[in-house]
C-alpha positions as a Markdown table, in Angstrom:
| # | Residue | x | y | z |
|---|---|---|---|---|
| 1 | Unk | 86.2 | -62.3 | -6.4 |
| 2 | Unk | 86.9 | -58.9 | -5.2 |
| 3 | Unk | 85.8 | -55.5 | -6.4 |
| 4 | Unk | 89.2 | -54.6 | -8.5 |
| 5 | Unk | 88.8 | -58.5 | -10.0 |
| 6 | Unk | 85.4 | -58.2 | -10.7 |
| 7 | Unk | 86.1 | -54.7 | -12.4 |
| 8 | Unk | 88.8 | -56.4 | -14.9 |
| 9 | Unk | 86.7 | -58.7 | -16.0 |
| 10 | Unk | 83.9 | -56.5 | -16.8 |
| 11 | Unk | 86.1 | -54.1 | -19.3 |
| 12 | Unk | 88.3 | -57.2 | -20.2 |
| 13 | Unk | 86.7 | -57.1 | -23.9 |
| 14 | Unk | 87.6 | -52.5 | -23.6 |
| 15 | Unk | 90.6 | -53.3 | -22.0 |
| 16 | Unk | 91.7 | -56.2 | -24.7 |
| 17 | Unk | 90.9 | -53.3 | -27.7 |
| 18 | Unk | 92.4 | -50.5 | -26.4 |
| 19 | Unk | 96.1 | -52.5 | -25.5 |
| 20 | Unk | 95.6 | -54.3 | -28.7 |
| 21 | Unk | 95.4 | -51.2 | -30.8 |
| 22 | Unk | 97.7 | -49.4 | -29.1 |
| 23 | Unk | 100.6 | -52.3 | -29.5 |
| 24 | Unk | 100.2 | -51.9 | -33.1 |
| 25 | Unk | 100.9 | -48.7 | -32.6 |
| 26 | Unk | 103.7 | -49.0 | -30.5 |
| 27 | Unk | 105.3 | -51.8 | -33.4 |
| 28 | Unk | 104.6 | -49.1 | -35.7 |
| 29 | Unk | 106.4 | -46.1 | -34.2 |
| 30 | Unk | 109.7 | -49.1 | -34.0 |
| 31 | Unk | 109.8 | -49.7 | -37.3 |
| 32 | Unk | 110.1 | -45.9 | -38.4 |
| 33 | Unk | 112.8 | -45.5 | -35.7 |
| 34 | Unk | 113.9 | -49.0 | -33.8 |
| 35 | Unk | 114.0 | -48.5 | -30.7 |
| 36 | Unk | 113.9 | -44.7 | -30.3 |
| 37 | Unk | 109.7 | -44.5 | -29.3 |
| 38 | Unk | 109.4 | -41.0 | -30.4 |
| 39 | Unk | 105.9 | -39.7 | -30.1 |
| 40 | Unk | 104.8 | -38.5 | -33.4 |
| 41 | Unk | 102.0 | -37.1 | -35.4 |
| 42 | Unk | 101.4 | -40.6 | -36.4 |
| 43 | Unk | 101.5 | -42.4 | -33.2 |
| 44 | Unk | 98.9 | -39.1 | -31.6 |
| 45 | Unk | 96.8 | -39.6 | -34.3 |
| 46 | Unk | 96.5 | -43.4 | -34.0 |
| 47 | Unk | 96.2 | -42.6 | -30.3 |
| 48 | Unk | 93.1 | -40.2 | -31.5 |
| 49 | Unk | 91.6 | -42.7 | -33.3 |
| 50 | Unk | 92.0 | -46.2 | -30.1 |
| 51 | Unk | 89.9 | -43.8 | -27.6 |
| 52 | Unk | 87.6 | -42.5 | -30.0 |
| 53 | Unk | 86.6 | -46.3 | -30.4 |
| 54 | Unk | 86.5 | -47.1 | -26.8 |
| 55 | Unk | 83.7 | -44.3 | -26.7 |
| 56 | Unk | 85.9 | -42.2 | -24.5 |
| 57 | Unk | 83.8 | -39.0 | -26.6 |
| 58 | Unk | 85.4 | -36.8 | -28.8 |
| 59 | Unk | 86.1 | -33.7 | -26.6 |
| 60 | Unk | 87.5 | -36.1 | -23.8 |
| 61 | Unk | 90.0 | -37.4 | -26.4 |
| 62 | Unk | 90.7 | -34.0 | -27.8 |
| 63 | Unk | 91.8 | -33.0 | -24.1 |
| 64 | Unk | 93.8 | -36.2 | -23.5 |
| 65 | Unk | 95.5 | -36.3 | -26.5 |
| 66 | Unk | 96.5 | -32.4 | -26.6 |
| 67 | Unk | 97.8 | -32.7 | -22.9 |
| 68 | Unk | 99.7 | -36.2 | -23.7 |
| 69 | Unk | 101.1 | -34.1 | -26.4 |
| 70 | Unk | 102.3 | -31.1 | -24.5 |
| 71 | Unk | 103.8 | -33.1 | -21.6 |
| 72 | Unk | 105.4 | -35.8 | -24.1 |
| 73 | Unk | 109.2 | -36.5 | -24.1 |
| 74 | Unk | 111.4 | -38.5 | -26.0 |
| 75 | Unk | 111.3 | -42.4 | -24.7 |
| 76 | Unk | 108.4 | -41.6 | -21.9 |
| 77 | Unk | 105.6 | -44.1 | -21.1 |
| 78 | Unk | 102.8 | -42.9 | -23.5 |
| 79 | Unk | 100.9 | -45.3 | -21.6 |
| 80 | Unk | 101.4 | -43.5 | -18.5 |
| 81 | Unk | 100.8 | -39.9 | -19.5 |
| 82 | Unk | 97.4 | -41.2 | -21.1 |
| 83 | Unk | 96.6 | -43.0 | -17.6 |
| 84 | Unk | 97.5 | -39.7 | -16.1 |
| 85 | Unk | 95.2 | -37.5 | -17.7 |
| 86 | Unk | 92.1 | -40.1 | -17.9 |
| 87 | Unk | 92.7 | -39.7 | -14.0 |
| 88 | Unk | 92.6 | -35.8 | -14.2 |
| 89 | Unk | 89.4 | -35.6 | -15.7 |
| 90 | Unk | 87.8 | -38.1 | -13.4 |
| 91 | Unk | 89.6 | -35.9 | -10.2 |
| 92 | Unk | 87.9 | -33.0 | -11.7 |
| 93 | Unk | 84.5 | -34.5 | -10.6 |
| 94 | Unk | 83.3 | -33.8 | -7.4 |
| 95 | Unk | 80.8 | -35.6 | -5.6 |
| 96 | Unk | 77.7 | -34.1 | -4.2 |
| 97 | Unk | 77.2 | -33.7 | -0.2 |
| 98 | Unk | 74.6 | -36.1 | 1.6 |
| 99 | Unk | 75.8 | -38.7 | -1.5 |
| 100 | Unk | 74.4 | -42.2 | -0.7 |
| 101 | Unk | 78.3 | -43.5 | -0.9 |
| 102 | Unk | 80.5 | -41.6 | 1.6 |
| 103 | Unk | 84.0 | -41.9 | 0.8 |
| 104 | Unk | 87.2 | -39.8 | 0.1 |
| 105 | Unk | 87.9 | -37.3 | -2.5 |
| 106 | Unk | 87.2 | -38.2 | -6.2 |
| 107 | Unk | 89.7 | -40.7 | -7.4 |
| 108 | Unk | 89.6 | -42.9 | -4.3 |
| 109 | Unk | 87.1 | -46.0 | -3.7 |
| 110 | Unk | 83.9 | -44.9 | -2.4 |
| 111 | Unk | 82.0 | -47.1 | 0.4 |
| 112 | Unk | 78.7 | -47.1 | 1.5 |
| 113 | Unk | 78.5 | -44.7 | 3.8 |
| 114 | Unk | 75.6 | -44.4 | 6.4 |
| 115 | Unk | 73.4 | -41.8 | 4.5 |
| 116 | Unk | 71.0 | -41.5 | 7.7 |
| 117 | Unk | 73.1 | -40.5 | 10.5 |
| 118 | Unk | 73.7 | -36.9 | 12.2 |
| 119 | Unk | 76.4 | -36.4 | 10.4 |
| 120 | Unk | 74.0 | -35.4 | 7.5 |
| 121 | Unk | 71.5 | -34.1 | 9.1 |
| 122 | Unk | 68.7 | -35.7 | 7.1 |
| 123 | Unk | 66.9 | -38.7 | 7.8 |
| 124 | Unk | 65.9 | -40.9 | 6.0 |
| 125 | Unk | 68.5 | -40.7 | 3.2 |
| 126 | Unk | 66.1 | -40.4 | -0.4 |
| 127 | Unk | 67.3 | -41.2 | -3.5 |
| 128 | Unk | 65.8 | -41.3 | -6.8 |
| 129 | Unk | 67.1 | -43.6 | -9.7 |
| 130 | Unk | 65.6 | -42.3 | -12.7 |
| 131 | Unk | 66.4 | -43.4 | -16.7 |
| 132 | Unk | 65.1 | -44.7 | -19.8 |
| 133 | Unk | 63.6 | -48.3 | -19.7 |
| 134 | Unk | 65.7 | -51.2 | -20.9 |
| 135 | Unk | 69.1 | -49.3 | -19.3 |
| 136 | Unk | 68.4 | -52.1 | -16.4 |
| 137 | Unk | 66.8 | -49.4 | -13.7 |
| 138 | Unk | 64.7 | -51.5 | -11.9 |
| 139 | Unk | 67.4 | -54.3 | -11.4 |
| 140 | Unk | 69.6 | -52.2 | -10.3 |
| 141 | Unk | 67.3 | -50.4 | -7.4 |
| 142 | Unk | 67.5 | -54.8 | -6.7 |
| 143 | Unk | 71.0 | -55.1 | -6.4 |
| 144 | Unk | 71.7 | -51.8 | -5.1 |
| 145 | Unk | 69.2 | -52.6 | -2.2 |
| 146 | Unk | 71.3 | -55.8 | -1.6 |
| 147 | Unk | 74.5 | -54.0 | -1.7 |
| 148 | Unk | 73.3 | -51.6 | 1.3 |
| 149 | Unk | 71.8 | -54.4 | 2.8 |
| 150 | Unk | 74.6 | -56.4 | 3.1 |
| 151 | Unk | 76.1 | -53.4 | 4.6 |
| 152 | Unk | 74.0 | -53.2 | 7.3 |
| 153 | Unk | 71.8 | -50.5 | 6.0 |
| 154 | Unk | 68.0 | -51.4 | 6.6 |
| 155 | Unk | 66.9 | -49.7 | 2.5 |
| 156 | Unk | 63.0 | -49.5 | 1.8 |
| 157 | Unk | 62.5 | -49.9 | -1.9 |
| 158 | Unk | 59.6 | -47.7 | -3.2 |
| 159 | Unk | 57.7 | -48.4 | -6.5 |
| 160 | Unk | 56.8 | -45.4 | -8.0 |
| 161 | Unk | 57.0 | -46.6 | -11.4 |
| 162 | Unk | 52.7 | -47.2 | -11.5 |
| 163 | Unk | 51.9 | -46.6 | -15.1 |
| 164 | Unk | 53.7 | -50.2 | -15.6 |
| 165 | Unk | 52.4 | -53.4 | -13.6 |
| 166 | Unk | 55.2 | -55.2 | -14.8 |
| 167 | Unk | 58.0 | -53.5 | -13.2 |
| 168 | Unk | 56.1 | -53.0 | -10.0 |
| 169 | Unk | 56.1 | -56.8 | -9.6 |
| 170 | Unk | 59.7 | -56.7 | -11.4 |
| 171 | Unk | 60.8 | -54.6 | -8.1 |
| 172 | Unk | 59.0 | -56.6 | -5.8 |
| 173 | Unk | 60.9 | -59.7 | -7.1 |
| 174 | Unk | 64.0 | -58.3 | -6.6 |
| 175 | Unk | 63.0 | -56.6 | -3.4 |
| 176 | Unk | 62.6 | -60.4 | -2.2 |
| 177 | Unk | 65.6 | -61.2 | -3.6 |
| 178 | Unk | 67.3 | -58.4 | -1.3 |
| 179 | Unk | 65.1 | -58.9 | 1.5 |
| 180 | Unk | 64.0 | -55.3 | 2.1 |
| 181 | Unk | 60.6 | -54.2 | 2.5 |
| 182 | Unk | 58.9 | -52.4 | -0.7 |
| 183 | Unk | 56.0 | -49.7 | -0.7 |
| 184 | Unk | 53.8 | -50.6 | -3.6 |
| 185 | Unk | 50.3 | -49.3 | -5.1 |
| 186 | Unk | 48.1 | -49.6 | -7.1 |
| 187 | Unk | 49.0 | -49.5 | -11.1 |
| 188 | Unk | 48.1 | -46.0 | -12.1 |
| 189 | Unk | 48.5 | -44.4 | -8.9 |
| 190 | Unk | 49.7 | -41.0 | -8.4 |
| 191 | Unk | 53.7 | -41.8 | -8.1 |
| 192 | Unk | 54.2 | -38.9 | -6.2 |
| 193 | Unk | 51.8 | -40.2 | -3.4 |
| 194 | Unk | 53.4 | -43.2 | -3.5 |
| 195 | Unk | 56.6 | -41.6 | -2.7 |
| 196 | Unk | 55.0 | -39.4 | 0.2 |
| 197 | Unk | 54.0 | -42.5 | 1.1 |
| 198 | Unk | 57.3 | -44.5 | 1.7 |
| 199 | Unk | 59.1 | -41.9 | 3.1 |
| 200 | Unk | 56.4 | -41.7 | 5.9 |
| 201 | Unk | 56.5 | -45.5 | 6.2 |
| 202 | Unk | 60.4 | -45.7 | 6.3 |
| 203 | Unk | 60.1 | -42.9 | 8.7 |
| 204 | Unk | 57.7 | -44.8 | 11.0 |
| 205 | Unk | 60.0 | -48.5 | 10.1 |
| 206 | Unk | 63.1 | -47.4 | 11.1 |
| 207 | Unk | 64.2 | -47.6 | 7.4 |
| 208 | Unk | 66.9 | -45.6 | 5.3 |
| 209 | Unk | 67.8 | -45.1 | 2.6 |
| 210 | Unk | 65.2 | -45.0 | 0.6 |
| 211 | Unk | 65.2 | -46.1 | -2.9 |
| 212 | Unk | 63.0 | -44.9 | -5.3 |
| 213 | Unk | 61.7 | -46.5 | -8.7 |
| 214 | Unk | 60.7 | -43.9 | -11.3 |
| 215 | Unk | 58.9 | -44.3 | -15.0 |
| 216 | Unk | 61.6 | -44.3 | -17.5 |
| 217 | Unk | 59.6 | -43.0 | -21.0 |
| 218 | Unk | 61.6 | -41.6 | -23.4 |
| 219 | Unk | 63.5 | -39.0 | -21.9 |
| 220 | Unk | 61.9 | -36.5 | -24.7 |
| 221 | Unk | 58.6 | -37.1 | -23.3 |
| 222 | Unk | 57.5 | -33.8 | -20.8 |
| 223 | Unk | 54.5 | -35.4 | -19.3 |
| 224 | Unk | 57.9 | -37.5 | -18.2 |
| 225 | Unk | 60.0 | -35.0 | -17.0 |
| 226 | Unk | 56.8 | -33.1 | -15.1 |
| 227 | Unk | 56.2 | -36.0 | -12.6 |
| 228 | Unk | 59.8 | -36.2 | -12.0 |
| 229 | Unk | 59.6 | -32.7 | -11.1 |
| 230 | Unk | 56.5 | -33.3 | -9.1 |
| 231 | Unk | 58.2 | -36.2 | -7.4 |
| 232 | Unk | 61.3 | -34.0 | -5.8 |
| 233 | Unk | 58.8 | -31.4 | -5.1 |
| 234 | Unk | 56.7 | -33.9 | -2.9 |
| 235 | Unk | 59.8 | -35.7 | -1.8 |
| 236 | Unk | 60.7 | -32.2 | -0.3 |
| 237 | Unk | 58.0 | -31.4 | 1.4 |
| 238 | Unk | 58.3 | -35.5 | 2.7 |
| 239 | Unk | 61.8 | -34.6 | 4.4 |
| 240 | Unk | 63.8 | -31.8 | 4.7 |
| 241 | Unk | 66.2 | -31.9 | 1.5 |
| 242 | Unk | 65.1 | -34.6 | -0.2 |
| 243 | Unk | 65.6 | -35.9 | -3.0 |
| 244 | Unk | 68.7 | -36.1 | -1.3 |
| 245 | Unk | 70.3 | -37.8 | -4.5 |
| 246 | Unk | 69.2 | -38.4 | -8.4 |
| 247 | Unk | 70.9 | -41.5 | -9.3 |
| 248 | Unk | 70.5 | -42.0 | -13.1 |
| 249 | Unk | 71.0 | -45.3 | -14.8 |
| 250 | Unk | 72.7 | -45.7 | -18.2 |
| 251 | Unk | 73.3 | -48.7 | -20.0 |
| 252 | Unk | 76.9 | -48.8 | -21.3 |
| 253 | Unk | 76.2 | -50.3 | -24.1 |
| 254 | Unk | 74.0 | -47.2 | -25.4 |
| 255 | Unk | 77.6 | -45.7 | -25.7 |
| 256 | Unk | 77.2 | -41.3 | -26.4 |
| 257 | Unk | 74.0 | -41.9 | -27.2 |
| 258 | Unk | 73.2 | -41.9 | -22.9 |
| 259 | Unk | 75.1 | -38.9 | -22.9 |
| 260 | Unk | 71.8 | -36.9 | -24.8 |
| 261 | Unk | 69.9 | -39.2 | -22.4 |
| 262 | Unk | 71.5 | -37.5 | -19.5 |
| 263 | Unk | 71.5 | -34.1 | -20.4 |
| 264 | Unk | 67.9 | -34.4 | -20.4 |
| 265 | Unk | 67.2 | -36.1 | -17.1 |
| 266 | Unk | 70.1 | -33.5 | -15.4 |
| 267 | Unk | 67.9 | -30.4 | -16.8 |
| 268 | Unk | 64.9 | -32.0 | -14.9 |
| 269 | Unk | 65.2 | -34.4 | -12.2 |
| 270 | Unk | 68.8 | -32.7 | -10.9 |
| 271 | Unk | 71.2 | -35.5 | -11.4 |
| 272 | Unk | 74.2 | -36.1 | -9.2 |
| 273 | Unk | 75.4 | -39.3 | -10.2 |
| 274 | Unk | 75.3 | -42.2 | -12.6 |
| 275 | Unk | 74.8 | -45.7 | -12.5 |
| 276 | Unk | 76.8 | -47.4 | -15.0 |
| 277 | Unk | 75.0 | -51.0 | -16.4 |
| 278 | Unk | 76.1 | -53.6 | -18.8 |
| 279 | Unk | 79.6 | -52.7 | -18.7 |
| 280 | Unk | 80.6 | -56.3 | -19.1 |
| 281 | Unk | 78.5 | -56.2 | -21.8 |
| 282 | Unk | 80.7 | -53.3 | -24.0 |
| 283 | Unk | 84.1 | -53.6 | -25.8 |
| 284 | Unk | 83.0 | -49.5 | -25.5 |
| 285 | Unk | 84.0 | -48.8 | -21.9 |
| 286 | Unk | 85.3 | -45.6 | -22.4 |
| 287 | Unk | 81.8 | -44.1 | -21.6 |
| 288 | Unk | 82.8 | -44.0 | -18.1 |
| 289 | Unk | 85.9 | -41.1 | -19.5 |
| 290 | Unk | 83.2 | -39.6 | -21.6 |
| 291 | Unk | 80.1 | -38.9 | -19.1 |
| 292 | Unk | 83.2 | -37.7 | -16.3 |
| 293 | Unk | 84.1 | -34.8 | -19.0 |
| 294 | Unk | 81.0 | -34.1 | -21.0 |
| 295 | Unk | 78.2 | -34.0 | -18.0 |
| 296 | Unk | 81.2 | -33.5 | -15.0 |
| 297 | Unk | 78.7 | -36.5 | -12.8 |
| 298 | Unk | 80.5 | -38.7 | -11.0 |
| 299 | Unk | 79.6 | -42.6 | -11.2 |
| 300 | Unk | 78.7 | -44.1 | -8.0 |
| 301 | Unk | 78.1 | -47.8 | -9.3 |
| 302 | Unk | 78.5 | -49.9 | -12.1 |
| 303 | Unk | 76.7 | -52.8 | -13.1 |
| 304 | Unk | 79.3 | -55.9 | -14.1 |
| 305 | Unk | 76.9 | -58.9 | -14.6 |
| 306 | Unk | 73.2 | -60.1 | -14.2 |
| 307 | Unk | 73.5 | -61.7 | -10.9 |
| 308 | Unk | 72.0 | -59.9 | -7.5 |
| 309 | Unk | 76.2 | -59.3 | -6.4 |
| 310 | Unk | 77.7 | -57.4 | -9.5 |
| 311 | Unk | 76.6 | -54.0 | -8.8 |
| 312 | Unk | 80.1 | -52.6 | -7.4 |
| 313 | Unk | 80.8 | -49.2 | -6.4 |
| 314 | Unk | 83.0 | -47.3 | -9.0 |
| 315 | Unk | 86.6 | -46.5 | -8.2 |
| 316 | Unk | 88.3 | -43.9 | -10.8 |
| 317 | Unk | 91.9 | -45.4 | -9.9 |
| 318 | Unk | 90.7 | -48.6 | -10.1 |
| 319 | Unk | 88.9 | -48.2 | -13.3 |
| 320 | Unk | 92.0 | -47.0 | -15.0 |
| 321 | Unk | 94.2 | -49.6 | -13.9 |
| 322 | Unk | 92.0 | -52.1 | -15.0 |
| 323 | Unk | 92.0 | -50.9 | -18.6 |
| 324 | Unk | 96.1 | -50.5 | -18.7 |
| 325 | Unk | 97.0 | -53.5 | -16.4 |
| 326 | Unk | 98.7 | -54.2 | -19.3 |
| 327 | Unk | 101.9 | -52.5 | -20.4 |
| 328 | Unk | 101.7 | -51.1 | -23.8 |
């Protein structure tokens, strides 16, 4: 199944809601005025009221909505001016230099890139996945590994999560699984050392990127948000620029709730991207919409299943066209 297929299927039960809705509203409009397709106050506000309920955010809708209305015409495709603008706002986000995908502009699928060449300058490529537990971080450090691997990337999965035995041997599972080497201590070990640590030892293997595994305590928690600062500041001194990217993991599911969840980790750890999980899981997909407009991060990956192979990076264009395959 390919990457667009794969993507379908993951916001089928999003994409099933917001088509539904919307033909009702569509049936609606055509028994006020057969056949004429006017966009009214009524068919706006029902519009309102389908995105708010995909979790595309309040202040995203309010945009969309507002633009559909000034562009609108007599007997347009609503369902094209709304895939129009969902597209602006995700164009609007630019992704960081050095990113661990290399691709074209935003819009556009990203590829994995090759984070540890010259044409960077840094070597090896670092990069941080941080987030609250249960989002599905440490799985998808597994899958992501796999994803590179398969690539032809050589990754080096660090555990710096040492306050909890059970995702250090979580890691190493998947780490297996992936077959990439892991650098691993001791439970209660500085993380910051062990961090220090792997990049030397990637250095010395021959490995890049390096992905590293960070405690995911409440986000509220400072002693949290202090060792994430102490890791970039060790990272730093580790190799020149690094972290060179702060991947962080939300769970779809979570819906705006991972928005708060992300302001907090941006503040701190200096976020430039998001890994979207559990997608397939959601009849809420819209997240994707809202954390493009409220937080302006791009998503690099999302997560579309359990299995090692449905981590997938994110296409903006073909995230859209997934959720309106389907003419309204």
């Amino acid at each position: 199944m390919g990457f667009l297929d794969r993507l379908r299927e993951g916001l089928s039960r999003t994409k099933a809601q917001i088509v539904g809705r919307f033909d009702e509203i569509v049936q609606r409009a055509d028994a006020r005025e057969p056949g004429a397709r006017d966009i009214d106050v009524d068919t706006f506000e029902a519009l309102e009221e389908v995105l708010i309920s995909a979790d595309v955010g309040v202040a995203a809708t309010g945009q969309i909505v507002a633009a559909v209305r000034a562009r609108a015409r007599r007997g347009e495709s609503l369902r094209d001016l709304v895939k129009d603008e969902i597209r602006s706002i995700f164009d609007a986000v630019n992704p960081s230099p050095g990113a661990i995908l290399d691709g074209g502009p935003p819009g556009q699928r990203w590829s994995v890139g090759s984070p540890g060449d010259a044409t960077n300058g840094h070597h090896p490529h670092v990069t941080l996945i941080v987030g609250v537990n249960g989002t599905g971080k440490t799985t998808t450090i597994g899958k992501l590994a796999n994803l590179l691997k398969s690539s032809g990337k050589q990754p080096l999965v660090c555990a710096a999560d040492t306050f909890r035995a059970a995702a250090v041997e979580q890691l190493a599972i998947w780490a297996e699984r992936a077959h990439v080497d892991i650098v691993r201590a001791k439970e209660g070990s500085d993380p910051a050392a062990v961090v220090f640590d792997a990049i030397q030892s990637g250095r010395a293997r021959g490995c890049d990127p390096i992905l590293v595994d960070t405690a995911g305590r409440l986000h509220t928690r400072a002693n949290l948000m202090g060792e994430l600062d102490k890791i970039r500041r060790v990272a730093g001194r580790a190799a020149e620029g690094a972290p060179h990217e702060v991947l962080l993991v939300l769970d779809a599911t979570v819906g705006q709730n991972g928005l708060a969840q992300a302001r907090e980790f941006t503040s701190v750890a200096g976020v430039t991207g998001i890994v979207l999980t559990k997608l397939d899981g959601t009849a809420k997909g819209g997240i994707a919409v809202a954390i493009a407009h409220d937080l302006k991060l791009p998503i690099r990956y999302v997560g579309v299943g359990e299995g090692i192979d449905d981590l997938i990076p994110f296409s903006a264009r073909d995230y859209v066209d997934a959720l309106f395959q389907e003419k309204w």
